[in-house]
C-alpha positions, 0 to 999 in steps of 0.5 A: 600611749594615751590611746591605748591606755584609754584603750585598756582603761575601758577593756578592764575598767581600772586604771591600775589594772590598765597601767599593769597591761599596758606595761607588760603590753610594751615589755612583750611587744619589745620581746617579740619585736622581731615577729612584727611583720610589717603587715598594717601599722605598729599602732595596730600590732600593739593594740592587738597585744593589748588586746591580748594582755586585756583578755589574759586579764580578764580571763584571770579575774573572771576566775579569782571572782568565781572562786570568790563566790564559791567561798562567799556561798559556803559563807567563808566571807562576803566580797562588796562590790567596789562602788568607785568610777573605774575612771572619772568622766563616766557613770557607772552605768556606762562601765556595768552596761560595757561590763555585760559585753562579750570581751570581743564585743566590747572590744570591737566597739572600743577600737572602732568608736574610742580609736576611730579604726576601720573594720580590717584594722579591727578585725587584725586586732580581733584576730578575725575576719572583717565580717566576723569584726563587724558583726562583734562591732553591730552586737555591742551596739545593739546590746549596749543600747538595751542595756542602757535602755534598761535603765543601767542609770545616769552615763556622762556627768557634766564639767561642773559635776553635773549628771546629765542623762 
């Protein structure tokens, strides 16, 4: 389960969040067993429920957050932004840089560079063409690097503790 889990980690930027998908990843797979079809690898069928849980989940917060800012702006209270690494390894620049992605977008670029997939496998786990696939996957490269060219800050801090840029 550690590449998916890593996998879900970069999708939601939170671990807890990551374990919950990956749990009701492998609670649905084992419900709709019977819809595999044999068609590409287990490993890719999974991946693409995840990836499914990973959106559902996003889609959920993107609306709790924007309910948030409807109260924050009448001044019911304030939200703080959590401050915290989502996990250790990464600064927070790379997280905020892969947050600013479009969900398709990140998650062509997280299933071709972190999972090493091959374009029709991530275009099976997007539900998508394999133009379409690397066209998401071209974008995300393109974006991220302008968004860490804009100075999102420091990326991969060293084994000591070290930031390096």
């Amino acid at each position: 389960c550690g590449p998916l889990f890593n996998f879900l980690c970069y999708q939601t930027g939170d671990r807890d969040a990551a374990r919950d998908l990956l749990q009701e990843t492998y609670l649905v797979s084992l419900e709709k067993l019977g819809t595999y079809r044999g068609q590409g690898s287990l490993q890719g069928w999974l991946r693409a429920v995840a990836l499914r849980r990973a959106l559902d989940w996003r889609r959920r917060v993107s609306l709790r957050l924007r309910k948030l800012a409807v109260l924050a702006r009448a001044g019911t209270f304030l939200v703080e932004a959590d401050a915290q690494e989502a996990f250790p390894g990464l600064g927070d620049g790379f997280q905020r840089a892969l947050d600013r992605l479009s969900p398709r977008q990140r998650a062509a670029l997280l299933l071709r560079e972190l999972e090493d997939l091959a374009f029709a496998e991530v275009a099976a786990a997007l539900g998508c063409g394999e133009a379409t696939a690397r066209v998401h996957y071209h974008r995300a490269c393109r974006n991220m690097k302008s968004y860490l060219d804009e100075g999102e800050g420091l990326v991969f801090r060293g084994n000591a503790g070290e930031v390096t840029p």
